[in-house]
C-alpha positions in Angstrom: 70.2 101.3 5.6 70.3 99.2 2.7 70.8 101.1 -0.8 67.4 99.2 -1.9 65.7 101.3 0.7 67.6 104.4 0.0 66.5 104.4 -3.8 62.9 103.9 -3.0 63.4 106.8 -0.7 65.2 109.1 -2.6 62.4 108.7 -5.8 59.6 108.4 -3.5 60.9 112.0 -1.6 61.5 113.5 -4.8 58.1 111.9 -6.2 56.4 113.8 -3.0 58.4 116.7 -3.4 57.2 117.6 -6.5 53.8 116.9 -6.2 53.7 119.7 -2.9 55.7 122.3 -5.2 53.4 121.7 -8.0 50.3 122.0 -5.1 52.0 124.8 -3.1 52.2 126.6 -6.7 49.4 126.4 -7.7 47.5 127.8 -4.4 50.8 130.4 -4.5 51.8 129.3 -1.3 55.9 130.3 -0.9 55.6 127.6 1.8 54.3 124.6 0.3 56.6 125.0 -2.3 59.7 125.7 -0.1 58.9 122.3 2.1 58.3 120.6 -1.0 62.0 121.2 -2.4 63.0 120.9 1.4 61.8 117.3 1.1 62.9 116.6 -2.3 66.3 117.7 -1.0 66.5 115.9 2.0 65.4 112.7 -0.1 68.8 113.0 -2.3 71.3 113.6 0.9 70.2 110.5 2.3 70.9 108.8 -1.2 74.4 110.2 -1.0 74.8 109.1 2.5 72.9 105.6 2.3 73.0 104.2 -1.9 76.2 102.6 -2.1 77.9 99.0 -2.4 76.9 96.8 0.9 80.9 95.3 0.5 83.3 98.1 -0.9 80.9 100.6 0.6 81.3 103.0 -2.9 79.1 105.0 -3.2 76.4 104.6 -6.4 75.7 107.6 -9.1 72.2 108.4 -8.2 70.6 109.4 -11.7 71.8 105.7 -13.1 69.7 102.6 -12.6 70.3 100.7 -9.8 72.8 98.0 -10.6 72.3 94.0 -10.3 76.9 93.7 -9.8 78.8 96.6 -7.9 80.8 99.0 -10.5 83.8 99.2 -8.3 84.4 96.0 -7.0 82.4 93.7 -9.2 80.1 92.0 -6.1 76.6 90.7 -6.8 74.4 93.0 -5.0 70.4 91.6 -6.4 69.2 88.2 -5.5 65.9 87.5 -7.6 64.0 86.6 -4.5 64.1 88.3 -0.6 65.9 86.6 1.5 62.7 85.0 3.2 61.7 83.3 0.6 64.8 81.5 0.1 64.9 80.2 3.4 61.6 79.1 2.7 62.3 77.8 -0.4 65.6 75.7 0.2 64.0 74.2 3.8 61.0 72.9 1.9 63.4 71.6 -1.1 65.3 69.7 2.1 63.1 68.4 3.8 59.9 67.3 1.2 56.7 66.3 3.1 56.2 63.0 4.4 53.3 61.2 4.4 52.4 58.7 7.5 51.2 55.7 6.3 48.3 53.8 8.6 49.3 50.7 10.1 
């Protein structure tokens, strides 16, 4: 998994998680509150297993923001654009649009 991914799913779990303890107590409901932490918990193993360097494979600290150039082995991790739109980008740089002339 990518550690992009795993950031977006460790805040959005613990974003979720919250919300159904905050739900579960306020309708004092022991289980809505207890699958709420279990989610908010399962959110932050993944992180542990998943957010880490694609190259050294170190792991990241998960309470820090996510870095642009790996702390441990000083790789560039962030491109500004997806990898998509590169391709798209540098093809249509390449090869410009031709216009056919009539004869």
């Amino acid at each position: 998994m990518d550690y992009r991914i795993s950031e977006r799913a460790m805040v959005t779990s613990c974003a979720v998680g919250i919300l159904i303890v905050m739900l579960g107590n306020r309708r004092q409901s022991l289980m809505m509150s207890a699958v709420g932490a279990a989610v908010m918990v399962l959110g932050i193993l993944q992180a542990l297993v998943f957010y880490k360097c694609p190259h050294c494979k170190k792991r990241f600290k998960i309470g820090s923001r996510r870095p642009s150039v790996c702390p441990y082995c000083g790789a560039k991790l962030e491109d500004d654009q997806p990898a998509e739109q590169k391709t798209q980008t540098s093809t249509e740089q390449i090869e410009p649009p031709t216009e056919e002339k009539p004869e």
